[in-house]
C-alpha positions, 0 to 999 in steps of 0.5 A: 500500500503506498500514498500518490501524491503531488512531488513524489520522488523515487526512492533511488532518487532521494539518495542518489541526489540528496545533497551531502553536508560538509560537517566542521568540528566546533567543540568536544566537551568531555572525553568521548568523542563518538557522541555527536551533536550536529547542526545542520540540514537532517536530509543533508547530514543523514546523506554525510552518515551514510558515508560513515562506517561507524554509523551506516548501517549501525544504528540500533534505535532512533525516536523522531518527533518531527513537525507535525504540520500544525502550521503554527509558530512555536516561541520561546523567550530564554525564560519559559517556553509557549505555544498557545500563550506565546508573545510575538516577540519571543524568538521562533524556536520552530516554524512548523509551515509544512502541510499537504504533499510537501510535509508528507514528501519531506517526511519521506525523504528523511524515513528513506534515508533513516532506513538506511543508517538503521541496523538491521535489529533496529527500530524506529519510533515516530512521535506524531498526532492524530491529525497527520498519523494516519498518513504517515502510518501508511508512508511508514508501511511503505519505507519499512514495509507492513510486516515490520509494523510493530505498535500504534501507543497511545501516549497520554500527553495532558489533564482532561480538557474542560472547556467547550468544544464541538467535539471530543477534547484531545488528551493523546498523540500517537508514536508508531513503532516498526523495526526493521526486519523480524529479529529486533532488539527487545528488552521487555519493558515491564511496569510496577503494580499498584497496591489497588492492582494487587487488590483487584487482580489477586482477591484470593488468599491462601491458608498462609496469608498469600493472595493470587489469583487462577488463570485457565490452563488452556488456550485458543486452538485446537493441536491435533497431533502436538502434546498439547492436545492429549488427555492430561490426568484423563481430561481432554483441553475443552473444544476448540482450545488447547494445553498452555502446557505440555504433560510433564510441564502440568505434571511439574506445576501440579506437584509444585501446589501451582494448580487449584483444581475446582469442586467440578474438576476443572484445572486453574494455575495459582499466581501468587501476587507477590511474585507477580509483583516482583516480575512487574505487569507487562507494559501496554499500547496506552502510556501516560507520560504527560508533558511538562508544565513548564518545558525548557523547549517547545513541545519537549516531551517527558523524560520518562517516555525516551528513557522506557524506549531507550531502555526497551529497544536497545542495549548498552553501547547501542547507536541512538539516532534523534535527526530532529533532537530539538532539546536533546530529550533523546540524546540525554536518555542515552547518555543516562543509559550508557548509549552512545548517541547522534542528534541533528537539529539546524535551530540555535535555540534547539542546539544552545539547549541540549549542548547546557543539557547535556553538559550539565549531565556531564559535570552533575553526574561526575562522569567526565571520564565516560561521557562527552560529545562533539558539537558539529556545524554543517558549514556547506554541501559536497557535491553542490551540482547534484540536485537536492532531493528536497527540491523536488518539494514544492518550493515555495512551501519549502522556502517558507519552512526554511526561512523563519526569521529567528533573532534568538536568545541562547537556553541553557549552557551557551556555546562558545562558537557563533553559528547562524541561526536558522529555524528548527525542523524539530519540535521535541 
């Protein structure tokens, strides 16, 4: 299933003429080099990786949480962040002006070239609402294919809304999980059990005081000609299901005191709450990491959100790749994991931001020796007679996305060197 839309480039033709930025070092901060915080067009910086054996083809996860195509303005004036209540004269941290074809076109582009830094374990998750979502569900389904859709999470985002509105009030967004291929790195992300979900789910309580809960012993489906479909202690599985458990597996749980047997006969496992506790409750597709009040970033999310998947797919000294790093959210959940990362972004306000993040990490944490990062800028193109594959956007409303003015004031720790400043294509 692909999307046919105005200004639709060839995938070959996205790579081949995509232009490749020229990267100059402007800083090292800290002891390890293989971080990286770039400045820079992504589509353009993403086409410089690509020539990279240290990172094509190496990267374990990446979290985007691109523009949205809200076509809105987002401010932010060094004290405090806003969108709704946002002054005219507060610097543009972002204009997010791309809408129709070209917003799904430069979505693409980026996702193609993505696609090919990625290991082939790795996963993508993308950060976007309800309004576009769906259309890049099916650009996703496209560049990664429908097989490797993994997930469509519900995020919690705010407090229900009380204010008149013709229609339901929004409290969520969407992240769209994929891999890309069958074999992902997965870390099964598990969460507490409250005391009320103890209560609730574990009403029993044995002769010694422990509370659990019985689950049946079969499951959906017949097997014919397996284990699992033979008489156990002369009972058949009823029809249309199957044994969760091999004989010897019953016989073991049975001898063990794991299986309450009811006045009619009829086998349950016991559950104890206590060791369910301990394992933790499987985490499900609705999540509820609400934004900050007060962000130190237009539209940054929860901390807590990119440390549950930097946590969940990947592993220590994986590559971690945020091409709209915005505040440097991601990239700090890395570090804190002891990832190593790469985050792309072209505005001051986002780079000024996540390099004093970043920084104060670094000396809060007293891990000078293990921790650091390189600040690039991208200073021009290689091969400046290609055709950019971001031309073939439409123009105009390419131009108008570029060309924000930005009088900007620094957040955070200020970087030493000058760099131009230019509108962010990152929102988080």
């Amino acid at each position: 299933m692909k999307l046919t839309y105005s200004g639709k480039t060839a995938e070959s033709t996205v790579i081949s003429q995509a232009q490749t930025a020229n990267l100059q070092k402007v800083r090292c901060y800290g002891r390890r080099c293989s971080n990286r915080v770039i400045k820079g067009e992504n589509l353009q910086v993403m086409k410089a990786l690509l020539d990279d054996v240290n990172v094509s083809g190496k990267v374990a996860l990446v979290y985007i949480d691109p523009p949205f195509s809200t076509n809105a303005v987002y401010r932010h004036n060094g004290e405090r962040t806003a969108t709704i209540s946002a002054s005219h004269a507060d610097d543009i941290a972002y204009a997010d002006n791309l809408t129709g074809d070209a917003f799904l076109e430069f979505i693409r582009q980026r996702l193609i070239l993505i696609r090919e830094l990625m290991a082939p374990n790795g996963s993508i998750y993308f950060h976007i609402d309800c309004k576009i979502g769906h259309y890049i569900k099916v650009i996703l389904d496209e560049v990664f294919g429908q097989v490797n859709f993994r997930s469509d999470i519900t995020r919690i985002k705010c407090n229900p809304k009380n204010f008149d509105r013709y229609g339901y009030s929004n409290i969520k967004d969407m992240i769209l999980f994929y891999s890309k291929s069958k074999d992902f790195i997965w870390n099964e992300p598990r969460g507490e059990f409250a005391e009320e979900d103890i209560h609730r789910l574990f009403r029993k309580v044995d002769k010694n005081g422990r509370r659990y809960t019985t689950t049946p012993l079969h499951a959906p489906g017949e097997t014919k000609n397996g284990d699992t479909g033979k008489k156990w202690k002369g009972l058949l599985p009823p029809r249309g299901r199957h044994w969760r458990y091999g004989p010897d597996a019953l016989d073991e749980l049975d001898r063990n005191g794991l299986i309450e047997w009811s006045s009619t006969g009829n086998p349950r496992k016991i559950i104890y709450a206590d060791e369910a506790a301990e394992r933790g409750k499987r985490l499900q597709d609705i999540w509820e990491f609400k934004d900050e009040q007060y962000p130190c970033y237009p539209t940054a999310k929860n901390p807590k959100l990119l440390d549950q998947i930097v946590r969940t797919s990947s592993n220590p000294d994986d590559l971690v790749f945020d091409c709209f790093c915005g505040s440097g959210t991601t990239l700090l959940a890395a570090e804190r994991r002891h990832r190593t990362w790469i985050g792309i972004d072209q505005s001051d306000i986002a780079i000024e931001t996540a390099v004093g993040r970043l920084t104060s990490e670094i000396e809060e944490t007293s891990l000078v020796e293990n921790s650091g990062f390189v600040l690039y800028e991208q200073v021009d193109c290689r091969q400046d007679s290609a055709q950019s594959a971001d031309v073939m956007i439409k123009e105009s409303e390419t131009d108008s996305y570029r060309k924000s003015s930005n009088k900007s004031k620094s957040r955070g720790r200020k970087v030493e060197r000058p760099i131009k400043r230019e509108k962010s294509s990152r929102k988080a």
